[in-house]
PLY file of the C-alpha trace (Angstrom):
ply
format ascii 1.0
element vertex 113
property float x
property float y
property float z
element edge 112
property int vertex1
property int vertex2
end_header
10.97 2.56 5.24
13.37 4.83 3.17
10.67 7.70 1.03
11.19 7.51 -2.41
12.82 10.01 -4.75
8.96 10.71 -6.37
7.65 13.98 -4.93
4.48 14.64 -6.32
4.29 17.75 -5.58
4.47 17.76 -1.81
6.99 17.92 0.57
6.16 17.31 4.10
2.67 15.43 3.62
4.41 12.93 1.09
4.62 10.40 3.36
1.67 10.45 5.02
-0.17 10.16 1.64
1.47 7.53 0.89
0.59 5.65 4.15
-2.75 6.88 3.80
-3.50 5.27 0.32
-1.33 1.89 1.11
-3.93 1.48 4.54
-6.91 2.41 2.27
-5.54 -0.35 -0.17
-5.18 -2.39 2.75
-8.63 -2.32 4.34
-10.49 -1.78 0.82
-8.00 -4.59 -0.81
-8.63 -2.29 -4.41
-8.38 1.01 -5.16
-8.30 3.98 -8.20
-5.77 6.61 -8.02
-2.97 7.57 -10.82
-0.76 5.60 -11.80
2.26 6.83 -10.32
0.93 7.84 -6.86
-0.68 3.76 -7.37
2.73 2.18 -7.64
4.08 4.04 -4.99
1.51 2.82 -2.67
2.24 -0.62 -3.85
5.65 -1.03 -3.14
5.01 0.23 0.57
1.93 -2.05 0.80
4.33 -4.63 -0.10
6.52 -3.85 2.41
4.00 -3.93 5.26
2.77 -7.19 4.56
6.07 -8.37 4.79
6.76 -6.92 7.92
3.05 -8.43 8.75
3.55 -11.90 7.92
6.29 -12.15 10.88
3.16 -11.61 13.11
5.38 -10.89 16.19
5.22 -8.19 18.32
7.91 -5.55 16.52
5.84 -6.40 13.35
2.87 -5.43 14.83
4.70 -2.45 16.61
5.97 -1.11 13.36
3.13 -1.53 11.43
0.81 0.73 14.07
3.77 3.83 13.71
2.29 3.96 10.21
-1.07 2.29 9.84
-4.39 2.83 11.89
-4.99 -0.40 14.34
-7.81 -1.68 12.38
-5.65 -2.23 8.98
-2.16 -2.84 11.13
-4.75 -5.82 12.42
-5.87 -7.08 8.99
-2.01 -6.91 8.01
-1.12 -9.41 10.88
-4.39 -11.19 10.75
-5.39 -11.87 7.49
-3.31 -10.47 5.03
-0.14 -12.11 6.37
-1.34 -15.42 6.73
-2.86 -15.53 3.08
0.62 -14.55 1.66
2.44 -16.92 4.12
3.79 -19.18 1.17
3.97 -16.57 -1.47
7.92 -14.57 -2.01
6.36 -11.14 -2.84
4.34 -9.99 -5.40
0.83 -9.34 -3.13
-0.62 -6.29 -5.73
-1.52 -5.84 -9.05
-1.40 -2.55 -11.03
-4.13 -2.16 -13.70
-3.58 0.56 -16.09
-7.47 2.37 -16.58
-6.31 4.94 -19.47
-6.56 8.61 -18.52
-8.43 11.26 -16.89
-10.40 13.30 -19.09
-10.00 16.38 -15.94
-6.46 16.15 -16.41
-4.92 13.76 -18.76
-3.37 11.74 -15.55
-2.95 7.93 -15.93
-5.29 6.55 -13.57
-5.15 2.86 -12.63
-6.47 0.03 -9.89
-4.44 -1.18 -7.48
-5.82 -4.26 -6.10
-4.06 -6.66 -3.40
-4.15 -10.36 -5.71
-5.79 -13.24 -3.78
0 1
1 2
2 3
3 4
4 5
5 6
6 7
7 8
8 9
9 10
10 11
11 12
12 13
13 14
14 15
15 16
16 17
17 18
18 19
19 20
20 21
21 22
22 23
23 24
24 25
25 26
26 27
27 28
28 29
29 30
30 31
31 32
32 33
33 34
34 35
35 36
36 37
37 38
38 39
39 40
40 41
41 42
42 43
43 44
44 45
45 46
46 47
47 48
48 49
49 50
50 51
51 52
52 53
53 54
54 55
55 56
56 57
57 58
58 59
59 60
60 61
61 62
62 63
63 64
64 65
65 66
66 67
67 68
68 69
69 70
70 71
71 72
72 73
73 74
74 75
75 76
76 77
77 78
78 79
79 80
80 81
81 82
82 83
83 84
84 85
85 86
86 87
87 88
88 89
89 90
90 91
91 92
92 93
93 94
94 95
95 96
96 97
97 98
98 99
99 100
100 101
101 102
102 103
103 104
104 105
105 106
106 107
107 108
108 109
109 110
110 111
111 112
């Protein structure tokens, strides 16, 4: 998938943070981070359950290059299959306020049922 034009402050490691919060989201269905860093992960979490809910072997080929087996194997098994009739729309963004550290919007992002 195509990285976005968000950089957050990284170069190289962009992308795997990215992968690593969308399989966190994944396995633990909910997570907090920031807001922007949560949308991000969204949209590609999106995209792999897409790709998932093909459940044939390039699907399940593509989704191990980026995910660990055990959350590429909820994607095909699970998550896929729930989301079989739905066109899209498989998270939720919920907006928590902001960090008193920082002042960064922090937020859920939770995969709907």
């Amino acid at each position: 998938m195509k990285t976005t034009a968000r950089k957050f402050s990284r170069k190289a490691p962009k992308k795997a943070m990215l992968d690593s919060l969308a399989q966190s989201l994944i396995i633990k269905e909910r997570v907090k981070t920031t807001l922007v860093r949560g949308k991000e992960a969204a949209r590609l979490t999106e995209h792999y359950i897409t790709v998932g809910k093909q459940g044939n072997l390039a699907a399940e080929r593509e989704l191990r290059r980026h995910l660990s087996d055990k959350a590429a194997r909820k994607v095909i098994k699970e998550l896929g299959p729930r989301y079989q009739d739905r066109q899209g729309g498989y998270t939720r963004v919920v907006k928590l306020g902001q960090r008193s550290s920082d002042g960064a919007e922090v937020a859920f992002i939770e995969l709907v049922k």
